[in-house]
C-alpha positions as CSV (number, residue, x, y, z in Angstrom):
1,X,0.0,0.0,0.0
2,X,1.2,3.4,-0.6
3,X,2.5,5.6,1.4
4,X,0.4,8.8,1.5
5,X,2.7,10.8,3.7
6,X,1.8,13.0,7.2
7,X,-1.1,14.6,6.7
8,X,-1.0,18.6,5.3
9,X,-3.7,20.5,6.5
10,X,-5.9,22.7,4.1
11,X,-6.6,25.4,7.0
12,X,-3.3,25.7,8.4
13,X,0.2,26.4,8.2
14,X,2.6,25.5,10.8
15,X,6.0,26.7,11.4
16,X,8.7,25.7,14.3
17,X,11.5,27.9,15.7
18,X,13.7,26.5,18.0
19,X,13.1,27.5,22.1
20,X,15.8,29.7,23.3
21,X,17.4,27.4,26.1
22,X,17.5,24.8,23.9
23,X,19.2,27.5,21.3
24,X,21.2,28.7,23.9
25,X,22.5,25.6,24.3
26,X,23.4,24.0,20.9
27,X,24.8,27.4,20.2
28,X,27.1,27.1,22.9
29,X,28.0,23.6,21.6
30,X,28.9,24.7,17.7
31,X,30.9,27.4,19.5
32,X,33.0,26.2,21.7
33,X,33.7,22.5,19.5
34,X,34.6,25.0,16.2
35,X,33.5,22.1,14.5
36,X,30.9,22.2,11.2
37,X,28.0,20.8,11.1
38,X,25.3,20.5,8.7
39,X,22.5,23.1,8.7
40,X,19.6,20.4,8.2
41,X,21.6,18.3,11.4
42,X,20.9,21.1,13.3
43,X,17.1,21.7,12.1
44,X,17.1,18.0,12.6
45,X,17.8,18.3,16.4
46,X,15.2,21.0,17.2
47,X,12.6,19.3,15.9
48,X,13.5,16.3,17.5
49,X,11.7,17.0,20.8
50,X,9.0,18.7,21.8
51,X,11.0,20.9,24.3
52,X,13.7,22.4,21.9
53,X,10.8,24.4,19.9
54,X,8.0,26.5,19.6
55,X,5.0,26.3,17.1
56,X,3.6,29.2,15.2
57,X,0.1,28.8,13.4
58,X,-1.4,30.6,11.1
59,X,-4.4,30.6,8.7
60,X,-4.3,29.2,4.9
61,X,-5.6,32.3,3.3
62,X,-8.8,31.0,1.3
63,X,-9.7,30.9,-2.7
64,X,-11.3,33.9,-3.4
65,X,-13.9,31.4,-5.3
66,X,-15.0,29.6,-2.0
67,X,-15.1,33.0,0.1
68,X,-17.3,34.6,-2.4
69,X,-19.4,31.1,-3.0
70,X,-21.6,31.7,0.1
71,X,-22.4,35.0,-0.6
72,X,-23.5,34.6,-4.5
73,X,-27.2,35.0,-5.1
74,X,-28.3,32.0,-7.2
75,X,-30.3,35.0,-10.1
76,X,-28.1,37.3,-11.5
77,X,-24.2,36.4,-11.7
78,X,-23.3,39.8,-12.0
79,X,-24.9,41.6,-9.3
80,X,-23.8,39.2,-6.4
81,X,-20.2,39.7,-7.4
82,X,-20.5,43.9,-7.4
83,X,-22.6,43.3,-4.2
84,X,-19.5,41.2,-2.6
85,X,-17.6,43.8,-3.2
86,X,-18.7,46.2,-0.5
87,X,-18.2,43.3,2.1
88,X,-14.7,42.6,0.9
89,X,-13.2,44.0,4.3
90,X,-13.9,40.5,6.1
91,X,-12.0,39.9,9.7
92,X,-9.1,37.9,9.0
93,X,-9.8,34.6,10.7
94,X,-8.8,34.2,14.4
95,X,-7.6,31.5,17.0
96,X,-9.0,31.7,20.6
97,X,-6.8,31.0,23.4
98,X,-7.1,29.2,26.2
99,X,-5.0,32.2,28.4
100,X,-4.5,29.8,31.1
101,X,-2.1,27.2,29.3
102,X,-1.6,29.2,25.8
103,X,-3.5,26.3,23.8
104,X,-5.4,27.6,21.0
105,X,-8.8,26.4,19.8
106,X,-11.4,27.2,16.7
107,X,-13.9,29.0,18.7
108,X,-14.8,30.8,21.3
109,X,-16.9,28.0,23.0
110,X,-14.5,25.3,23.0
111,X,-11.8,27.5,24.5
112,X,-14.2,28.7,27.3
113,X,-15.3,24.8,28.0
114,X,-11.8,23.9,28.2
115,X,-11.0,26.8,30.5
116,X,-14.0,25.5,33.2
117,X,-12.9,21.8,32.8
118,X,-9.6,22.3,33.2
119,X,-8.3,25.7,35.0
120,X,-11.7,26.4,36.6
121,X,-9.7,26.3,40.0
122,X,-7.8,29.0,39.4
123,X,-10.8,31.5,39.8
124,X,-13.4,29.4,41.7
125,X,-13.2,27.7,45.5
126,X,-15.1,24.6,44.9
127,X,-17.2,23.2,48.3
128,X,-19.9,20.4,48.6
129,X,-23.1,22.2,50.3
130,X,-26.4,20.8,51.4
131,X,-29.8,22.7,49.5
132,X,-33.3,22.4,49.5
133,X,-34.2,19.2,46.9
134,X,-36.2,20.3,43.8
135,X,-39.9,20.5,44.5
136,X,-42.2,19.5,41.8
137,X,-43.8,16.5,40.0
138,X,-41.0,14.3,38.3
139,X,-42.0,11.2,36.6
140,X,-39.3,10.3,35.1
141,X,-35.3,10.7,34.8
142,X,-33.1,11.2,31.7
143,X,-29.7,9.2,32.5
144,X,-26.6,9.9,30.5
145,X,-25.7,6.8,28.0
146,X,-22.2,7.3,28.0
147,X,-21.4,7.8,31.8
148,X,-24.0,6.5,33.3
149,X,-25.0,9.3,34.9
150,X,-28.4,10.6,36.1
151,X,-29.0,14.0,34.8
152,X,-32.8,14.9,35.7
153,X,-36.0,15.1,34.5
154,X,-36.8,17.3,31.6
155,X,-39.9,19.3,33.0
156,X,-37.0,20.4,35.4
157,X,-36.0,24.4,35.0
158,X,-32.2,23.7,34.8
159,X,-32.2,20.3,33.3
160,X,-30.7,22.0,30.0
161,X,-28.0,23.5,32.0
162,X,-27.1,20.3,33.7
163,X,-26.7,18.9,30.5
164,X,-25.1,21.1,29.0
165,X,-22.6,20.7,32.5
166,X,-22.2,17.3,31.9
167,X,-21.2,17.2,28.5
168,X,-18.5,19.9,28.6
169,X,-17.0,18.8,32.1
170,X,-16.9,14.5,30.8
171,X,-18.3,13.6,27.4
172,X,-16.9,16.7,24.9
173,X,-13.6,15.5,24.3
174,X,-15.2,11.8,23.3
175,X,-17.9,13.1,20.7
176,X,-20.3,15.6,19.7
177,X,-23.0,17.5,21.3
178,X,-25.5,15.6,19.1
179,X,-24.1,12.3,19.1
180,X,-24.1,12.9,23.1
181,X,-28.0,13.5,23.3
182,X,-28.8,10.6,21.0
183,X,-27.4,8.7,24.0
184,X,-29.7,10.1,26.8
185,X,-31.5,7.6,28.6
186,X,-35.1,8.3,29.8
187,X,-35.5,5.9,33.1
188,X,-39.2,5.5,34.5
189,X,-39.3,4.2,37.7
190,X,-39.7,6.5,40.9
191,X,-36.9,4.6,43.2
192,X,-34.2,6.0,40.8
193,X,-36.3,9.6,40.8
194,X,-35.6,9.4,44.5
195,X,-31.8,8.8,43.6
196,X,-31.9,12.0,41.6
197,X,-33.5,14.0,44.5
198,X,-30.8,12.7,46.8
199,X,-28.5,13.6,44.7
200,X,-29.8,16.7,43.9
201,X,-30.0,17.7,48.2
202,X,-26.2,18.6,47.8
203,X,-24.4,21.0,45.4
204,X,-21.2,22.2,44.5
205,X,-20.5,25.8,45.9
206,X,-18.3,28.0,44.0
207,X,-17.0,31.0,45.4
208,X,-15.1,33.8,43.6
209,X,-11.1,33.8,44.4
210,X,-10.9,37.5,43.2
211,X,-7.2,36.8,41.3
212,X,-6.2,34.2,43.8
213,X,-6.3,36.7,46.6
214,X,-9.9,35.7,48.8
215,X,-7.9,36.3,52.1
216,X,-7.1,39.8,51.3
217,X,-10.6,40.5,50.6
218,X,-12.3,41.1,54.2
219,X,-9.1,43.4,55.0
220,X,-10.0,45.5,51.9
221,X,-14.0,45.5,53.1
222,X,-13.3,46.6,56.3
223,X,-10.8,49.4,55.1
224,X,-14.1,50.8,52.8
225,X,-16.3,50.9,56.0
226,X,-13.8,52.5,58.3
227,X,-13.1,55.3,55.7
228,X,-16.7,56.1,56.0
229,X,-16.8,56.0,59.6
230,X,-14.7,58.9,59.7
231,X,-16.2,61.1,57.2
232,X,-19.2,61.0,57.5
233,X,-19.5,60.7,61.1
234,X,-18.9,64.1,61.6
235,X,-21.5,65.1,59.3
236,X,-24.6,64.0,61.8
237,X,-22.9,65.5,64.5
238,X,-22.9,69.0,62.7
239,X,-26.3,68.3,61.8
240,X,-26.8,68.1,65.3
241,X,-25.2,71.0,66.8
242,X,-27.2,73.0,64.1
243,X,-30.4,71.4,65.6
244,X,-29.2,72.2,69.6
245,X,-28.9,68.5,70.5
246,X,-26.0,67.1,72.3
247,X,-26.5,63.2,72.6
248,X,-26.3,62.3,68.7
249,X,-22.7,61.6,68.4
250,X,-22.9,58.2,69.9
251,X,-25.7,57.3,67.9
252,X,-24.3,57.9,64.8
253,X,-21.4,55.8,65.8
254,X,-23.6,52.8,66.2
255,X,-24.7,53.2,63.1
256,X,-21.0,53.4,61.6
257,X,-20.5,50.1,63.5
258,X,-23.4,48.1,62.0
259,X,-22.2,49.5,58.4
260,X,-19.0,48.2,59.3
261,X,-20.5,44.4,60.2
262,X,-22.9,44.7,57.6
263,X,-20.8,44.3,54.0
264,X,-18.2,41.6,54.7
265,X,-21.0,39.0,54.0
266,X,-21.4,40.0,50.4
267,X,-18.3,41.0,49.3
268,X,-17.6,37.7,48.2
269,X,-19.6,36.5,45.5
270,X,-20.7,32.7,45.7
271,X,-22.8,30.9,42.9
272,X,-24.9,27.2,43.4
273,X,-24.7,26.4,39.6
274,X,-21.4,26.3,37.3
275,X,-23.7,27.8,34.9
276,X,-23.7,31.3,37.3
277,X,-19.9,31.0,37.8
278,X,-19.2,31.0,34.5
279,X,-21.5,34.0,33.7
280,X,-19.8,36.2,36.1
281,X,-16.2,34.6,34.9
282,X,-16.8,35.9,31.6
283,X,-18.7,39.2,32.4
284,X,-15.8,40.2,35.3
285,X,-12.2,38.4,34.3
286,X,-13.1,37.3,30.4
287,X,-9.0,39.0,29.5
288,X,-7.8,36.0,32.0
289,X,-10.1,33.3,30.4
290,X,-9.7,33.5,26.6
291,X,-8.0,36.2,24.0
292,X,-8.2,36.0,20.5
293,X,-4.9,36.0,17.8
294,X,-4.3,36.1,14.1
295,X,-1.1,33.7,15.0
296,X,-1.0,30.8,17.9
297,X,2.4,30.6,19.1
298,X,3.0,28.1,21.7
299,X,5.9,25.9,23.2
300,X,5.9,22.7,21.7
301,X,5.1,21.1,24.7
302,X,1.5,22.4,24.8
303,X,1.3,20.2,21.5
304,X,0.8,17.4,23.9
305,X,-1.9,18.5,26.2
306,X,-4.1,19.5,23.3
307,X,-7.1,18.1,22.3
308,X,-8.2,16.2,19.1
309,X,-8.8,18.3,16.4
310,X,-8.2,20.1,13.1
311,X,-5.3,22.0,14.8
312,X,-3.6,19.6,16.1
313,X,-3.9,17.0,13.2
314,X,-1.9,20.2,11.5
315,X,0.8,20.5,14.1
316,X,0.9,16.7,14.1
317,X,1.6,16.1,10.4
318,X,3.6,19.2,9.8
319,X,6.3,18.0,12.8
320,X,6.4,14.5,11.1
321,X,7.2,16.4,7.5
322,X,9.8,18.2,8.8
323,X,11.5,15.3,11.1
324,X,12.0,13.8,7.8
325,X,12.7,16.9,5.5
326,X,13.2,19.8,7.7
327,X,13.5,22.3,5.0
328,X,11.2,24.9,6.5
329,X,12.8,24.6,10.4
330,X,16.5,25.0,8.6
331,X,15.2,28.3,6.8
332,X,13.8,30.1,10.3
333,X,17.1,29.2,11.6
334,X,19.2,31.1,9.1
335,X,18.4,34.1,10.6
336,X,19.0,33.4,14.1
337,X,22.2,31.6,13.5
338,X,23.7,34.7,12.1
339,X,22.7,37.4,14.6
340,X,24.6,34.8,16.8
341,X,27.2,35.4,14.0
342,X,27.7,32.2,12.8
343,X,29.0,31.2,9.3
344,X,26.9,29.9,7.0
345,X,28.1,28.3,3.5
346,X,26.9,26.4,0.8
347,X,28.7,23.6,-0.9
348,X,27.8,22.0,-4.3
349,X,25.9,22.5,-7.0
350,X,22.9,21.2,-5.0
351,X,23.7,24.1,-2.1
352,X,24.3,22.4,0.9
353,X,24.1,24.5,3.5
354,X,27.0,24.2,6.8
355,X,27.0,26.2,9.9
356,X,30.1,27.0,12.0
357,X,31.2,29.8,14.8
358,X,34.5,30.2,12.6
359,X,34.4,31.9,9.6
360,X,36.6,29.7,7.0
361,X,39.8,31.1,5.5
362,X,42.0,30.1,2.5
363,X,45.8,30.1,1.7
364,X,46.6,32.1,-1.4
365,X,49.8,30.2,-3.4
366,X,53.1,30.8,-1.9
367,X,51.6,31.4,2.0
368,X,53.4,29.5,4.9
369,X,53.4,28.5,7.9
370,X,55.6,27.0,10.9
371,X,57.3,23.2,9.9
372,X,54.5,21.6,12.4
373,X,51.8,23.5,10.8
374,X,52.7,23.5,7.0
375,X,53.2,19.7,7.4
376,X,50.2,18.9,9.0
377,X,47.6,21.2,6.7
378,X,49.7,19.3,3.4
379,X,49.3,15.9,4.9
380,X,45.3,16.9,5.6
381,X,44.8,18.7,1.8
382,X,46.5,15.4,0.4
383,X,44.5,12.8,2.5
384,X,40.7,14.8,2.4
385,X,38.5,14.2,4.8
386,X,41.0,12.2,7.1
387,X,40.0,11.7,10.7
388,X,41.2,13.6,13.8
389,X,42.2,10.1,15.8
390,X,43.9,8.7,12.5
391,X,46.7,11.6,12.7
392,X,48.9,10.3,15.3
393,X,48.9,7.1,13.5
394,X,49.0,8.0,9.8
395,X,51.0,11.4,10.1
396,X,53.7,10.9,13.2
397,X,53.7,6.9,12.7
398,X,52.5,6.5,16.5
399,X,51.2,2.9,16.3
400,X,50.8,2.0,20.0
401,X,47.7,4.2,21.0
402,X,44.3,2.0,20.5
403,X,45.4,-0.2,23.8
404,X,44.5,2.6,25.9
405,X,40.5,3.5,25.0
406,X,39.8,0.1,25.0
407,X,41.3,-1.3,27.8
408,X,38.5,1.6,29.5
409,X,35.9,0.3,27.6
410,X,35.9,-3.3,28.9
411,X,36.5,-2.2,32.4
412,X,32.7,-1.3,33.1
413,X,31.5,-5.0,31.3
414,X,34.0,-6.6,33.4
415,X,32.5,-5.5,36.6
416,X,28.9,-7.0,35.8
417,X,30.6,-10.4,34.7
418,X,32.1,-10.1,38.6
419,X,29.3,-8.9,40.1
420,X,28.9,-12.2,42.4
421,X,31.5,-10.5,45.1
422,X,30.6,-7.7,46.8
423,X,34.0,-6.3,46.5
424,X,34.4,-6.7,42.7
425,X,34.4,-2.7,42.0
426,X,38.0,-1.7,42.5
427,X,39.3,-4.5,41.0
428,X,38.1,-2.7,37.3
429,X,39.6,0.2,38.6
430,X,43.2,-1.4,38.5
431,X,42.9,-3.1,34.9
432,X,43.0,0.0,32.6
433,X,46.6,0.8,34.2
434,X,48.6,-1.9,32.8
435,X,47.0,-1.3,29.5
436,X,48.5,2.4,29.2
437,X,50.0,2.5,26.1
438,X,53.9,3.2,26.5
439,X,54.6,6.0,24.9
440,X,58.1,8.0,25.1
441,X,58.2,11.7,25.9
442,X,59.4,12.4,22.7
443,X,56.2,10.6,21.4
444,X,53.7,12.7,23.9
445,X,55.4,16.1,23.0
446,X,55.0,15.5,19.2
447,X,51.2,14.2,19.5
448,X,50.8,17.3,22.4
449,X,52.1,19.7,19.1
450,X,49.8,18.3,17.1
451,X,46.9,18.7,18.6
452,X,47.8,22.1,19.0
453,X,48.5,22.9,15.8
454,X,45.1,21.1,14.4
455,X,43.7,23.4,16.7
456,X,45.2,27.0,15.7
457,X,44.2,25.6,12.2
458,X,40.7,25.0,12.9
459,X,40.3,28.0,15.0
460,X,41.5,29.9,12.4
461,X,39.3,28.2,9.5
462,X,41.7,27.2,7.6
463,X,41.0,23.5,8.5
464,X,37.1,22.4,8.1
465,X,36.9,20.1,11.3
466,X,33.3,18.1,10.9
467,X,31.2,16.8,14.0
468,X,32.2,13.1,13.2
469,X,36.0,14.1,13.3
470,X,36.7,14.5,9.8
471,X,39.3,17.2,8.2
472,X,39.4,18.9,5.8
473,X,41.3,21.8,3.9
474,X,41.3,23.2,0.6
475,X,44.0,23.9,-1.6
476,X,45.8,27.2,-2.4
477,X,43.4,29.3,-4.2
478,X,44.7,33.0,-6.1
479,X,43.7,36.3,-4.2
480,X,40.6,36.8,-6.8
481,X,39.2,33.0,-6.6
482,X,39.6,33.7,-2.4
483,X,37.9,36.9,-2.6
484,X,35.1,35.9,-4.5
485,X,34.5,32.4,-2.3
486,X,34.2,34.4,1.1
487,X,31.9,37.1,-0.6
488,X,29.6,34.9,-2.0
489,X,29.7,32.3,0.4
490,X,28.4,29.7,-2.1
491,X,31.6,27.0,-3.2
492,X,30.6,25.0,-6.8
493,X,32.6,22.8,-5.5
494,X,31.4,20.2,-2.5
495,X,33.6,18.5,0.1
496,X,34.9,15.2,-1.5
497,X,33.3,12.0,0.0
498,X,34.8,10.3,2.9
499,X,36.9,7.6,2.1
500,X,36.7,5.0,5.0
501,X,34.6,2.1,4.2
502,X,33.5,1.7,8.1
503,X,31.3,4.9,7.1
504,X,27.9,2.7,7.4
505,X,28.1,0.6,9.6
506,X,26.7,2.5,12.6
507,X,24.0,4.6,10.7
508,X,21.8,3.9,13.6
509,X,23.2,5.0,16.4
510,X,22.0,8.7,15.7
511,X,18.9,7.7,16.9
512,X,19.9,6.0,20.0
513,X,21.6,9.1,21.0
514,X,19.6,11.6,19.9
515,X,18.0,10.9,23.6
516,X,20.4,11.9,25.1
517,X,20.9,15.7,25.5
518,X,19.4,18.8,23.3
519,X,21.6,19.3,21.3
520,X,24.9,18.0,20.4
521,X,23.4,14.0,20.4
522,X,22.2,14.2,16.7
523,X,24.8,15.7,15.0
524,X,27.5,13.9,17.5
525,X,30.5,11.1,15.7
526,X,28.3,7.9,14.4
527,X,31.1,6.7,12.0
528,X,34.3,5.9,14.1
529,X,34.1,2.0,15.1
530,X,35.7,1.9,19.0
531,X,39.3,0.2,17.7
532,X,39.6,3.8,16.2
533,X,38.6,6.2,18.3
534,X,41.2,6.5,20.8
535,X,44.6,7.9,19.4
536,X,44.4,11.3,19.1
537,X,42.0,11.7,22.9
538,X,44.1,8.5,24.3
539,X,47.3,10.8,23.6
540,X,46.4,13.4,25.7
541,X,45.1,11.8,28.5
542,X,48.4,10.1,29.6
543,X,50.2,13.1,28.8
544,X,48.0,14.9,31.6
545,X,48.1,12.1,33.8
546,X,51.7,11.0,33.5
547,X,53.7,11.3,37.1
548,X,56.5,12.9,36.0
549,X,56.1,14.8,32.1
550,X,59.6,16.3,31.0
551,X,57.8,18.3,28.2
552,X,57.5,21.6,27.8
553,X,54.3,23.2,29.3
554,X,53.1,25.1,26.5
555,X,53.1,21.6,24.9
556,X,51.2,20.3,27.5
557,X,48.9,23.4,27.6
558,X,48.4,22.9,23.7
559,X,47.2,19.3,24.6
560,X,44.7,20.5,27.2
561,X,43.3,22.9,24.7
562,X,42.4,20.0,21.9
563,X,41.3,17.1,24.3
564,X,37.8,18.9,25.4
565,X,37.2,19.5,21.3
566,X,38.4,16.1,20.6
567,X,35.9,14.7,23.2
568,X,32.9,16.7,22.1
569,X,32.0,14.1,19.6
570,X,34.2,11.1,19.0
571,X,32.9,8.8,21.8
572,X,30.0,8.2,20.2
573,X,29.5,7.5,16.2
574,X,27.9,10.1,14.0
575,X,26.0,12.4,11.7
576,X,24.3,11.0,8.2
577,X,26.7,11.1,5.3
578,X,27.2,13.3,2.7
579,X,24.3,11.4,0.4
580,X,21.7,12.1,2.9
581,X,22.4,15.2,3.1
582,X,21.9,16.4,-0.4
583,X,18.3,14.8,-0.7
């Protein structure tokens, strides 16, 4: 069966931007690895999670053949159309929002019913109080199909109100209003009328919260009544002396006194039915209930807590389109990315777009550099898209590296397999030691320099240093061919495909990383098997933890700069290849 794809609303358009913390973060990550990493990578890991992004939606705007459809007159064609003209300044279609939680609905009435079902403590104190049962003749009882529910009989003066109730606060998310009262029930039988009225003896209370500050309330009546007390107290008492009577004053207190007990009582307001509450919600706090937007932007985890519907059937199917293609998310990110100043290229004829915090830069013929430097950008520009941990190996000829990485790596699955004795921990702990590889000072000193100098290189831009390790640096270019590359921005040319054949073997792994943290676990090294990933990290670690180090310091220091770059990414395997990448 075919595929049809996710499903692309005809009434919305949805667009995702990527949540600043998450931003923050991954910006920090490009920064401070220098490395490059594909712009789709990066869309990629926003819309991985619902945390990392926001949503923005917005109306399709409509043929101008369906909105003028309801309005043409079925005589004359050519009158309707001059008489549509007039009422061509329509209101642009609107969401409403649920203010409490920022999700946004097609109308006004669904928004309000989620608001009461869901936030209606947040305005309303909720008590169980005893009333005076219904008095009348009841016969017989409608009972709700769906929960079971008795919901009164319908000579009853608020039986519409109750039903109403009922469906919004327990059946509305399962069906429709109609489909609901094609359920109702009518029951005959006076034992379950008597279950109805002794149900109907107690009722919920709800009493106003005035913003969530009731306590404060009684201190602001009494403040009214004393203010009064002392103005217009004085006022009898003149009256009095006008009249030649002494004795007034203290009645007039008294009556100051009463006004003062009197108003506390009412101050509050407190309704019997939710259909009361909700009149005075919307007539006193409505701004704190529901607004209305041309644009619903949300967090992405709101996605989750809303309810079925055309809205989120758009949301739904437009984050599946762009976890597969994310060509929209890698456009709204363009922008960002460079008021963080971030560089931003395109290789290839097909213009594949890279991101990284350094700005690249190319050697013009007859440039050079130190002996270390100009031997180690030559070996890179002749072997393309080597890997960081293969230098030690294939450029210094430093075979006896691997032993150390690995001899780590079995330490933790050796503990398990002795995990009958208590006491099996620190005897882990002491294998990796005898597995240091034996390297000579000489050797540390020259792997210290050149992880150094890959460093200055990449830091500089004149090395390309990919998220999966990978190096590489382009040849000599003249002045003008330079010039025009770093104006443009856009290279004909695209990085030449890497040459190991262990390149797919661990495809999958993204995914089992991508769990992992915001940012750096989709675009982190998927391609190194673990023999290879040790030499250039392995390097530096004994170097840093040998007892006694004869080499220089600004050696060592050059080490300690390179290891937290080299162990950004190559623990881990990596990022799709190139042919993904220019789908």
């Amino acid at each position: 069966m075919q595929d049809r794809g996710p499903y692309d609303s005809p009434y919305y358009s949805v667009t995702f931007y990527p949540e600043d913390t998450s931003f923050n973060t991954l910006v920090q990550t490009i920064r401070k690895s220098c490395r490059t990493v594909e712009l789709f990578e990066i869309a990629r890991t926003v819309v991985a999670k619902l945390d990392r992004f926001v949503v923005v939606v917005s109306h399709k705007p409509q043929p101008a053949s369906e909105a003028a459809a309801p309005r043409s007159a079925p005589g004359a064609p050519a009158v309707p159309t001059e008489a549509a003209a007039p009422a061509a300044p329509k209101p642009r279609p609107q969401f409403h929002i649920s203010v409490p939680d920022g999700i946004p609905f097609e109308s006004d009435e669904a928004a309000i019913a989620h608001v009461l079902s869901k936030h209606l403590d947040k305005f309303f104190e909720t008590a169980e109080v005893e009333v005076e049962p219904p008095k009348g003749n009841f016969q017989v009882i409608n009972k709700c199909g769906v929960t079971g529910e008795l919901l009164g009989p319908p000579n009853y003066h608020r039986y519409n109100q109750i039903v109403q109730q009922h469906y919004a606060t327990k059946v509305a998310s399962r069906m429709s209003l109609e489909a609901f009262r094609s359920r109702i029930e009518t029951v005959r039988d006076p034992e379950v009328v008597n279950q109805w009225l002794a149900k109907m003896k107690k009722t919920t209370r709800y009493t106003w919260k005035l913003n969530g500050a009731k306590p404060a309330k009684p201190a602001e009546a009494a403040k009214p009544a004393e203010v009064p007390q002392s103005t217009e107290a004085p006022q009898p008492a003149e009256s009095a002396d006008a009249a030649g009577a002494t004795a007034p004053a203290p009645e007039a207190a008294a009556p100051a006194e009463a006004a003062t007990a009197a108003p506390p009582p009412s101050t509050i307001p407190t309704f019997d039915t939710l259909e009361d509450a909700r009149m005075f919600l919307l007539t006193q706090a409505r701004d704190k209930v529901v607004r209305t937007t041309e644009n619903a932007r949300f967090h992405g985890k709101v996605a989750e807590t809303m309810p079925p519907g055309e809205i989120r059937r758009a949301i739904e199917g437009a984050l599946e389109r762009q976890r597969r293609f994310p060509l929209d998310t890698a456009n709204a990110l363009r922008g960002r990315l460079r008021r963080e100043h971030f560089t931003i290229f395109k290789k290839g004829s097909k213009g594949v777009s890279y991101v990284c915090a350094v700005k690249r830069k190319f050697r013009v013929p007859g440039q050079t550099f130190a002996d270390s430097i100009g031997s180690l950008i030559s070996f890179i520009e002749t072997n393309p898209m080597v890997r960081a941990s293969e230098l030690p190996t294939k450029l210094l000829g430093i075979s006896n590296l691997p032993p150390n990485k690995p001899a780590e790596a079995p330490a933790p699955s050796a503990a398990p397999a002795a995990a009958g004795e208590g006491e099996a921990a620190p005897a882990p702990a002491a294998t990796p030691e005898p597995a240091k590889p034996d390297l000579t000072l000489d050797e540390r000193a020259k792997i210290s320099r050149l992880q150094g100098d890959l460093m200055w290189l990449v830091r500089e831009g004149y090395v390309t240093e990919f998220i999966d390790g990978r190096l590489f640096a382009p040849p000599p270019v003249v002045e003008a061919r330079k010039k025009e590359i770093e104006n443009e921005e856009h290279d004909p040319e695209n990085f030449p495909e890497a040459p190991s054949a262990n390149e797919g073997e661990s495809r999958p792994a993204p995914t089992e990383q991508a769990e992992e943290s915001p940012v750096a676990p989709e675009v982190a090294d998927q391609h190194v098997p673990a023999a290879d990933l040790p030499p250039v990290e392995s390097a530096a670690a004994p170097e840093v933890q040998s007892p006694a180090t004869e080499s220089a310091p600004e050696q060592r220091e050059a080490g300690s700069e390179v290891t937290p770059s080299e162990g950004a990414a190559p623990a881990e395997p990596a990022a799709p290849p190139p042919e993904e990448k220019k789908e």
